[in-house]
VOPAGU-2260 file (C-alpha; in pm, 1 decimal, decimal comma):
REM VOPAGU-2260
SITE   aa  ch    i         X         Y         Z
SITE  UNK   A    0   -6378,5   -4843,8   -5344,2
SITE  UNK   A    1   -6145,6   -4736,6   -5074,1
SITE  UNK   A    2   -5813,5   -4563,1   -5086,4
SITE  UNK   A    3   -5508,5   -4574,4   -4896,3
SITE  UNK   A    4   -5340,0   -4293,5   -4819,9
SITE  UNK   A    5   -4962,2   -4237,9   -4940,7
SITE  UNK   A    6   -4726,2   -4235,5   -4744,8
SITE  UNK   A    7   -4472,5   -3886,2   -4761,1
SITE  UNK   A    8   -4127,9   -3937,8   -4908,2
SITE  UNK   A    9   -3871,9   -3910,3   -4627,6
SITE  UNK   A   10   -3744,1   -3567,9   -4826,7
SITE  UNK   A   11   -4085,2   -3434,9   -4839,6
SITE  UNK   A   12   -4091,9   -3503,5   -4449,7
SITE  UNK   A   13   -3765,1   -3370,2   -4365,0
SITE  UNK   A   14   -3884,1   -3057,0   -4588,3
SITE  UNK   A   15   -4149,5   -2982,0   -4428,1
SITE  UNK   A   16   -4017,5   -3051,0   -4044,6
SITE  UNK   A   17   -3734,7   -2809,8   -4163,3
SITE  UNK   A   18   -4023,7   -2572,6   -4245,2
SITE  UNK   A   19   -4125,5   -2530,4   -3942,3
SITE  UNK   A   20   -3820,5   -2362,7   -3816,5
SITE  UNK   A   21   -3855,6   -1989,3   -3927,9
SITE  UNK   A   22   -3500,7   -1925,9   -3783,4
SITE  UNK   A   23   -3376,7   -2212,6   -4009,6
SITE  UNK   A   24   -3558,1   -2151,1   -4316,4
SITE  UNK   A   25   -3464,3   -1737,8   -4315,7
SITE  UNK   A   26   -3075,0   -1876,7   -4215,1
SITE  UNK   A   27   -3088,0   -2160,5   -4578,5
SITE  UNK   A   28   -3229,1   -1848,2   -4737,0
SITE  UNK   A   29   -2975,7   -1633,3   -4650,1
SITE  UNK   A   30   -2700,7   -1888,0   -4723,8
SITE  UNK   A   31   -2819,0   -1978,2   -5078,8
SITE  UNK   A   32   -2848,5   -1609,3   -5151,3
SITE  UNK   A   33   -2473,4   -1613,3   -5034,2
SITE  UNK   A   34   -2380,3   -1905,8   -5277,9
SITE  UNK   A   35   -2543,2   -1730,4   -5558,0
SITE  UNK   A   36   -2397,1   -1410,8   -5472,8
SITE  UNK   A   37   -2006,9   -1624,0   -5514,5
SITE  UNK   A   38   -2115,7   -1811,1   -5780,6
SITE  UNK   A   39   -2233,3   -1499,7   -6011,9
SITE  UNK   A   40   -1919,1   -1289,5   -5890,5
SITE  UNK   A   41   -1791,1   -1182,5   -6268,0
SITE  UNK   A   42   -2173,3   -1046,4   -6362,4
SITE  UNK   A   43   -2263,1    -902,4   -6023,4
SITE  UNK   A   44   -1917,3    -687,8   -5999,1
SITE  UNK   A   45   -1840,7    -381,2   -6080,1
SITE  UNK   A   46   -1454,8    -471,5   -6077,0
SITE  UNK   A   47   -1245,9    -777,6   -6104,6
SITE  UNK   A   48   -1056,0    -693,6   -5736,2
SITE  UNK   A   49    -792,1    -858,6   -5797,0
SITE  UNK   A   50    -698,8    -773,7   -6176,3
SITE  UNK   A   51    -415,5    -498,5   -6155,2
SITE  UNK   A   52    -496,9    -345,3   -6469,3
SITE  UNK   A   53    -819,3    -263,1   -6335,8
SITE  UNK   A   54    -702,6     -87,6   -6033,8
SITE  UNK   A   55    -669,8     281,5   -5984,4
SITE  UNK   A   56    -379,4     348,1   -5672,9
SITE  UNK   A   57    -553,2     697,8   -5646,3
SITE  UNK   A   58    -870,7     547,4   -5489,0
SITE  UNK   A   59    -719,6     374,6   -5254,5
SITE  UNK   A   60    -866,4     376,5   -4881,1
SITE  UNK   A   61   -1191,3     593,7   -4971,1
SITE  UNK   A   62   -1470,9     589,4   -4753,5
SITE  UNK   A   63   -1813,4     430,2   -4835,1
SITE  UNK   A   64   -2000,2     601,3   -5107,1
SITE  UNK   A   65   -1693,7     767,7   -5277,5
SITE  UNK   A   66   -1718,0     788,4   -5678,4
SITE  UNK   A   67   -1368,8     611,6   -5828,6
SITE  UNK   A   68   -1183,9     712,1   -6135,5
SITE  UNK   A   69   -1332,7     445,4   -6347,2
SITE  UNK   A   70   -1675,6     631,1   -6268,8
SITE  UNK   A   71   -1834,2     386,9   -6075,1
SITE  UNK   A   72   -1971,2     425,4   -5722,2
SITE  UNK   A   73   -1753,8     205,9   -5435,8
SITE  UNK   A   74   -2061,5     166,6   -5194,8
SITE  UNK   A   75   -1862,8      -9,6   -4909,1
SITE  UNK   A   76   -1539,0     209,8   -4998,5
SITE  UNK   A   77   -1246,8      78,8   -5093,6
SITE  UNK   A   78    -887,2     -74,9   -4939,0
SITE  UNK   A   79    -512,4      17,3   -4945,9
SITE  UNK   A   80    -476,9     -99,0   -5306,0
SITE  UNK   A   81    -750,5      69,2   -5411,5
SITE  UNK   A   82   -1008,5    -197,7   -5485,3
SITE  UNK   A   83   -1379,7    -197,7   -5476,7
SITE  UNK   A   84   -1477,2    -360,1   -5125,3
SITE  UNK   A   85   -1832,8    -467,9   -5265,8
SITE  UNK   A   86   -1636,4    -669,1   -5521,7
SITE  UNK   A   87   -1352,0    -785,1   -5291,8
SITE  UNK   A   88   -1646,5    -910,3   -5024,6
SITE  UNK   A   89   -1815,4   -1106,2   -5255,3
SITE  UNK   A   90   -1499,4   -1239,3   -5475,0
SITE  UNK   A   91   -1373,6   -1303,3   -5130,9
SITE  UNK   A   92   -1737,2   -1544,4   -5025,8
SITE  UNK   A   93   -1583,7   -1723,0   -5284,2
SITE  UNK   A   94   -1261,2   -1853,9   -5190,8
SITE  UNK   A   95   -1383,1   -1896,1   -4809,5
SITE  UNK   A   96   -1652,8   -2084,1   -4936,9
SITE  UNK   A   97   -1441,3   -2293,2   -5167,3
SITE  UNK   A   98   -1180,2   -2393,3   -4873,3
SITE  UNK   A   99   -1414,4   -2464,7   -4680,9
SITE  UNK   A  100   -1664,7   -2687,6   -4843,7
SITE  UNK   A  101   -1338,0   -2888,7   -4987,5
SITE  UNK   A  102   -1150,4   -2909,0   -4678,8
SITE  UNK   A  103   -1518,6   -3053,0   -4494,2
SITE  UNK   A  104   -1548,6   -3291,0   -4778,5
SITE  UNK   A  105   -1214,7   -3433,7   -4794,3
SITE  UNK   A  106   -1168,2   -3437,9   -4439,6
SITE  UNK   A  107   -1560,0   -3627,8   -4413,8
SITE  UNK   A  108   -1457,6   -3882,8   -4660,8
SITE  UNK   A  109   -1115,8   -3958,1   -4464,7
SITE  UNK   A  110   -1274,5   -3962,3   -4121,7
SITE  UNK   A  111   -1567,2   -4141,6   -4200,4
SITE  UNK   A  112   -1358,8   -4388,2   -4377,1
SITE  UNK   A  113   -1127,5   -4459,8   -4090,2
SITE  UNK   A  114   -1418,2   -4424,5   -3807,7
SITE  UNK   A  115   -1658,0   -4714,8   -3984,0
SITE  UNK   A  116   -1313,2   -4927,2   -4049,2
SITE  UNK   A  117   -1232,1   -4907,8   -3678,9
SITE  UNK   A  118   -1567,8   -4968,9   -3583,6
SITE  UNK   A  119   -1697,1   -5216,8   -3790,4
SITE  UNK   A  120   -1350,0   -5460,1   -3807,9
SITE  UNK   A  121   -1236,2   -5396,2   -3398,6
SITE  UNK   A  122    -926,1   -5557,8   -3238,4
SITE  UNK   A  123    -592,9   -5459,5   -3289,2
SITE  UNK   A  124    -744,1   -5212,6   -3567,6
SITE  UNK   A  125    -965,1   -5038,8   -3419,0
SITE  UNK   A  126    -698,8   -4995,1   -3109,8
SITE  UNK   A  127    -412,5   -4852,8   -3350,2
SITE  UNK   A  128    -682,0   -4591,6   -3526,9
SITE  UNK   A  129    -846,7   -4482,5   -3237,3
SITE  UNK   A  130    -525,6   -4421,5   -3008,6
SITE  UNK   A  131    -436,2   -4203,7   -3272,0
SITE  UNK   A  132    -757,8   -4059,7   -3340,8
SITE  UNK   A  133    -732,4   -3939,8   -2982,6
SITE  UNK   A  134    -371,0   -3818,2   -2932,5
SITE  UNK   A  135    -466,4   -3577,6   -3196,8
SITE  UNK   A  136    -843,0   -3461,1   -3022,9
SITE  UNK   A  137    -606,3   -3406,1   -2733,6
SITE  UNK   A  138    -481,7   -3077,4   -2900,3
SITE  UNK   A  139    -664,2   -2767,4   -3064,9
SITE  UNK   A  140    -786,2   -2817,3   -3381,9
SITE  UNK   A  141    -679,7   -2433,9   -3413,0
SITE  UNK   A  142    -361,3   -2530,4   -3272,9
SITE  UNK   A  143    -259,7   -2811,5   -3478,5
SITE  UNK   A  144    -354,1   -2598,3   -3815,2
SITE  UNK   A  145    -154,0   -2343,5   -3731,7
SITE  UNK   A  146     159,0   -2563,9   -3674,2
SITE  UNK   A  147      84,7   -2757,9   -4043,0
SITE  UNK   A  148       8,1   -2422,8   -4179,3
SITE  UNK   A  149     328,9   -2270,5   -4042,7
SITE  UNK   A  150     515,0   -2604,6   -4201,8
SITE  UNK   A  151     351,5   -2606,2   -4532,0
SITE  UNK   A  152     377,7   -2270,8   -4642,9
SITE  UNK   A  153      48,6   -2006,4   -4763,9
SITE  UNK   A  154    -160,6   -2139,4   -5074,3
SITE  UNK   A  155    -518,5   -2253,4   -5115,5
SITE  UNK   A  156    -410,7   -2671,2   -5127,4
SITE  UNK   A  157    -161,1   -2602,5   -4834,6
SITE  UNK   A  158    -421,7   -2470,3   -4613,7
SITE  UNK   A  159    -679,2   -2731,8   -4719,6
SITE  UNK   A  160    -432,3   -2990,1   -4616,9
SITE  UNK   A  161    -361,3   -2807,5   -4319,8
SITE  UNK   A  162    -748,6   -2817,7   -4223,5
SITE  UNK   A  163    -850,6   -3127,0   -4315,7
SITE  UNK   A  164    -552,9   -3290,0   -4053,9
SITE  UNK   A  165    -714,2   -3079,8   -3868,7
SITE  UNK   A  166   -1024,0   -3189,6   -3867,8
SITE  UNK   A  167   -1095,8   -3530,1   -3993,0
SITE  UNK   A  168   -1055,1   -3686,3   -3600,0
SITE  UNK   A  169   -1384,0   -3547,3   -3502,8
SITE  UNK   A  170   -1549,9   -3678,1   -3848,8
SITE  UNK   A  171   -1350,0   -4065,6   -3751,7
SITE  UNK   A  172   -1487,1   -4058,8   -3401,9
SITE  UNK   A  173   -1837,2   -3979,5   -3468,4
SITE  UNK   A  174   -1827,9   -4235,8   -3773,2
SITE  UNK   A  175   -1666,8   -4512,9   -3459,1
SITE  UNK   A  176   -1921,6   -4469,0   -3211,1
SITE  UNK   A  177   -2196,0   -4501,6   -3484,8
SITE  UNK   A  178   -2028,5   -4804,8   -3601,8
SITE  UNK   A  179   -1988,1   -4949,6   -3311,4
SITE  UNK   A  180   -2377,9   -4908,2   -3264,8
SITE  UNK   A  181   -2425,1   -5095,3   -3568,6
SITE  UNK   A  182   -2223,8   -5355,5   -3583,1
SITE  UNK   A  183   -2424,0   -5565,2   -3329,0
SITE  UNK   A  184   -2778,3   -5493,8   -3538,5
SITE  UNK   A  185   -2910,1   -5829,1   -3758,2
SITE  UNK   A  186   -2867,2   -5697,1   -4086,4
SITE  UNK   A  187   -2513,6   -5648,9   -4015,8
SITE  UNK   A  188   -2525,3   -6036,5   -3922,4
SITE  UNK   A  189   -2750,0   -6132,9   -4218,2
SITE  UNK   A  190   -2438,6   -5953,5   -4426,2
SITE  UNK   A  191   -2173,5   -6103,2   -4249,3
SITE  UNK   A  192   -2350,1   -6475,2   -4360,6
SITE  UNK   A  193   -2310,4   -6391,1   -4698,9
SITE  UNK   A  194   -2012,2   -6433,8   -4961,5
SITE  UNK   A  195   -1974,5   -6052,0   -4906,9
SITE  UNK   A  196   -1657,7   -5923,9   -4820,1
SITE  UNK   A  197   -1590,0   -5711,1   -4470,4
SITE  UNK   A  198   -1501,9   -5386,3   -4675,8
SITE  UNK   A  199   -1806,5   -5425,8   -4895,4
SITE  UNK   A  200   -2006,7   -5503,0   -4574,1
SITE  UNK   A  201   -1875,3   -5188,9   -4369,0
SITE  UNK   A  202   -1878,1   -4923,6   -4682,9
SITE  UNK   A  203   -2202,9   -5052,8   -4854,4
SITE  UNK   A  204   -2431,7   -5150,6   -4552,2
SITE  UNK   A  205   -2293,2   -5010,4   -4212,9
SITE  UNK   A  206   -2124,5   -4641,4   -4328,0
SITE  UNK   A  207   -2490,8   -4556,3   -4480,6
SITE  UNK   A  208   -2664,6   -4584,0   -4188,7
SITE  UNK   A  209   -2374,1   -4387,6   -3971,2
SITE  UNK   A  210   -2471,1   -4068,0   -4202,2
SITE  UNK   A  211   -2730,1   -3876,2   -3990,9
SITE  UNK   A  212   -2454,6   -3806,2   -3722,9
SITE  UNK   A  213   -2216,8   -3706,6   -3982,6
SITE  UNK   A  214   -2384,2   -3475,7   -4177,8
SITE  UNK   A  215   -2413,7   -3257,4   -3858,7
SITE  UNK   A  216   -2071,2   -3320,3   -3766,8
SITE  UNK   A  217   -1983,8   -3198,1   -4183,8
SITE  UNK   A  218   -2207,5   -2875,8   -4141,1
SITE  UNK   A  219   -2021,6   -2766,6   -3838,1
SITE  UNK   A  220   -1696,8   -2848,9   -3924,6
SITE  UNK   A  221   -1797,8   -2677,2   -4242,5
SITE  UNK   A  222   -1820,6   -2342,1   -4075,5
SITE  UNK   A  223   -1516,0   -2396,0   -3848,2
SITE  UNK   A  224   -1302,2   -2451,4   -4159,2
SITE  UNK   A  225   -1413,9   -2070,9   -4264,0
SITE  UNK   A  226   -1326,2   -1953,8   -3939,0
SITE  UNK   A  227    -979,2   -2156,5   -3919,5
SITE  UNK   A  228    -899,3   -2027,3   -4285,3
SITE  UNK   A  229   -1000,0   -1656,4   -4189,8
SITE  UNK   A  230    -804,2   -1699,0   -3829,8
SITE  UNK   A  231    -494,2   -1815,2   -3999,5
SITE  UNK   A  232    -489,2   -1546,1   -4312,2
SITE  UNK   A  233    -488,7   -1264,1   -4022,2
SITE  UNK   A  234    -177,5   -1422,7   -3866,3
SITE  UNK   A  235     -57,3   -1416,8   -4256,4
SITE  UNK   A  236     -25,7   -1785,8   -4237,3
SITE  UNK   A  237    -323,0   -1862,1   -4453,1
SITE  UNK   A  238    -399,1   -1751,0   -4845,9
SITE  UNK   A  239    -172,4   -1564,4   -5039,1
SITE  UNK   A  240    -222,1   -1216,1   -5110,0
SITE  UNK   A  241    -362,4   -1270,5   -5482,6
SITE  UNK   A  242    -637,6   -1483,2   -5266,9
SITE  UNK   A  243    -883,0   -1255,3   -5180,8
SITE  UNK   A  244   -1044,6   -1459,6   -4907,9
SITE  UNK   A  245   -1270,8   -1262,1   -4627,2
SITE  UNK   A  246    -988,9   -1318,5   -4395,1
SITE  UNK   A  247    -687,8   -1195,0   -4625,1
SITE  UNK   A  248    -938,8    -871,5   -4634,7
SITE  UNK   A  249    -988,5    -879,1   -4278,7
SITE  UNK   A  250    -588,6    -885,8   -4244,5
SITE  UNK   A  251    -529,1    -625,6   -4481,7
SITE  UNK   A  252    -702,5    -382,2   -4337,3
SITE  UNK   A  253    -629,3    -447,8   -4020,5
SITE  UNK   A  254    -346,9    -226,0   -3969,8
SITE  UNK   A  255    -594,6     111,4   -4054,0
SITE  UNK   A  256    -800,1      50,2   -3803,9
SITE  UNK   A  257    -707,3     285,8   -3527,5
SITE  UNK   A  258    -653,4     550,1   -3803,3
SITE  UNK   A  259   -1029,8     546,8   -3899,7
SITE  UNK   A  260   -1094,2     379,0   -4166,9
SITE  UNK   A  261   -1298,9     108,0   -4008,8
SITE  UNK   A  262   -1436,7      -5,2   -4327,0
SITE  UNK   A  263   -1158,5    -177,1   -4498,6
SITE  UNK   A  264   -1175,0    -474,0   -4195,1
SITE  UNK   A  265   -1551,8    -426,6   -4026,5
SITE  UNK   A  266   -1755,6    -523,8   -4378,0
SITE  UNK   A  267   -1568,7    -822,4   -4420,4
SITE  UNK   A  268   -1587,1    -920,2   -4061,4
SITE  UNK   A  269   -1961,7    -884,6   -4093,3
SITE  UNK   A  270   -1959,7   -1094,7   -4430,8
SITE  UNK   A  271   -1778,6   -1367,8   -4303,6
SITE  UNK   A  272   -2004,7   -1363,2   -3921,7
SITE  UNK   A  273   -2283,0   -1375,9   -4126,6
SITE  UNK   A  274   -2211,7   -1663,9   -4345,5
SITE  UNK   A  275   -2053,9   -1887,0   -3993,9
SITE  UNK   A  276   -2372,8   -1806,9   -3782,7
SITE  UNK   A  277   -2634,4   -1898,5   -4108,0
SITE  UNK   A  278   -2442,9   -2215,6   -4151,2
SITE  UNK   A  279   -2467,8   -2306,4   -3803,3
SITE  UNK   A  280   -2829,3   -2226,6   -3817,4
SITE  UNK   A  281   -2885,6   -2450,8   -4077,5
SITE  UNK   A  282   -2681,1   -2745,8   -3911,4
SITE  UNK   A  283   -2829,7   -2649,4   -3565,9
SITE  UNK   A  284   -3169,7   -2730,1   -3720,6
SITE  UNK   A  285   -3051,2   -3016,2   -3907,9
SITE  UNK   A  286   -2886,8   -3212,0   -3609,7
SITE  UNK   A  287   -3257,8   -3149,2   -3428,1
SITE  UNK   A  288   -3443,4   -3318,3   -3722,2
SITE  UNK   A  289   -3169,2   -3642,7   -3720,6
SITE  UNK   A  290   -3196,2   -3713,0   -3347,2
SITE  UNK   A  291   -3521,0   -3573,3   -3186,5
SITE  UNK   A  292   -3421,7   -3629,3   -2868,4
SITE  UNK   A  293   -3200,7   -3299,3   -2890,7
SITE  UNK   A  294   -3520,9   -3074,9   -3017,0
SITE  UNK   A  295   -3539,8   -2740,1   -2880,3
């Protein structure tokens, strides 16, 4: 009696093509560690860095190694208020990884949206959102946040807002010229023939199959949301102070730089460089799997 052999899940095959990257796989490693490290911030802290009760104004700006008043040991020093730079790193991983992910999800969902509408319906449509859509790639993204960030005042849902504007144009134009691509394929006709209606045919049939080129558009744009967010809290137009984002700890300790203490700015620079380049690793790696034509 013969058998047939099964076929691989298309997970199990991405998987294991993913695999084969060492870079890659060392770079998701690294990153989960990082999201584990934010995610178990309370029980892997010696301090809450941003509870005032908890901090001690005589251990302020103490080099790396230096034993506080609350008798525990501040391994990466500590900054001008005094707080633990260990805790204040990884509390910080936190919020850059929060305004990030939400400000490449929202802005995904609204570009995507627009880019398959355009795409998929044409004429006068698609010529209104796409004029748009590229006024606004005429300009920096970097320059446009910091305008709507300027505008909208420092907060966590300001600065989202102000990224996501941002942003969403390069998620819209990807999502068009995917559409585009699709719109002329049979199944798209074989839809069209049925009582379906053009929404449910564009959002149910054609915006799944205009994913691949997304997903590496959302893991870029990912990481230049955390750079945006880190750019804009050192020109003090970002976070609040009681926000303790990698770049509001970048910013803060900016101005003790030339006096020596290098610490209270260089470990959070390396956090946040370390947590930009792994993501692009992982999206670098990602966009070779989608389209193999682009394979190293």
């Amino acid at each position: 009696m013969s058998t047939q052999p099964v076929a691989a899940s298309p997970w199990r095959m991405f998987a294991s093509e993913f695999a084969e990257s060492r870079v890659a796989v060392v770079a998701l490693t690294v990153l989960c560690l990082i999201v584990l490290l934010a995610i178990a911030a309370p029980l892997i802290t010696p301090q809450n860095p941003y509870d005032l009760a908890s901090l001690v104004l005589t251990d302020a700006r103490r080099p790396p190694g230096h034993v506080g008043s609350r008798g525990f040991t501040h391994w990466l020093g500590t900054d001008a208020q005094g707080r633990d730079l260990y805790s204040a790193i990884v509390y910080g991983l936190r919020i850059s990884l929060q305004v990030g992910l939400m400000a490449g999800a929202i802005a995904f969902s609204i570009g995507a949206s627009l880019g398959t509408l355009a795409g998929f319906v044409g004429g006068r449509i698609e010529a209104l959102i796409m004029r748009i859509i590229d006024l606004q790639l005429a300009f920096p993204a970097i320059l446009l946040a910091l305008v709507l960030a300027a505008l909208l005042g420092q907060g966590k849902w300001q600065l989202i807002a102000a990224l996501v504007t941002a942003q969403y144009a390069y998620f819209a134009r990807t999502a068009h010229g995917a559409a585009t691509a699709e719109r002329s394929k049979d199944y798209v006709e074989a839809a069209l023939s049925t009582p379906l209606s053009l929404a449910r045919v564009a959002f149910r049939h054609v915006l799944p199959n205009c994913l691949p080129p997304l997903i590496v558009v959302a893991t870029v744009q990912v990481a230049n949301s955390i750079a945006l967010e880190a750019t804009l809290s050192l020109l003090g137009l970002g976070l609040r102070v009681t926000e303790p984002s990698l770049g509001m700890l970048i910013a803060n300790g900016f101005q003790f730089m030339l006096s020596g203490r290098y610490w209270i700015s260089m470990y959070p620079g390396v956090a946040l460089i370390v947590l930009i380049v792994v993501i692009n690793l992982v999206g670098d790696q990602i966009r070779d799997q989608l389209n193999p034509r682009l394979k190293r």
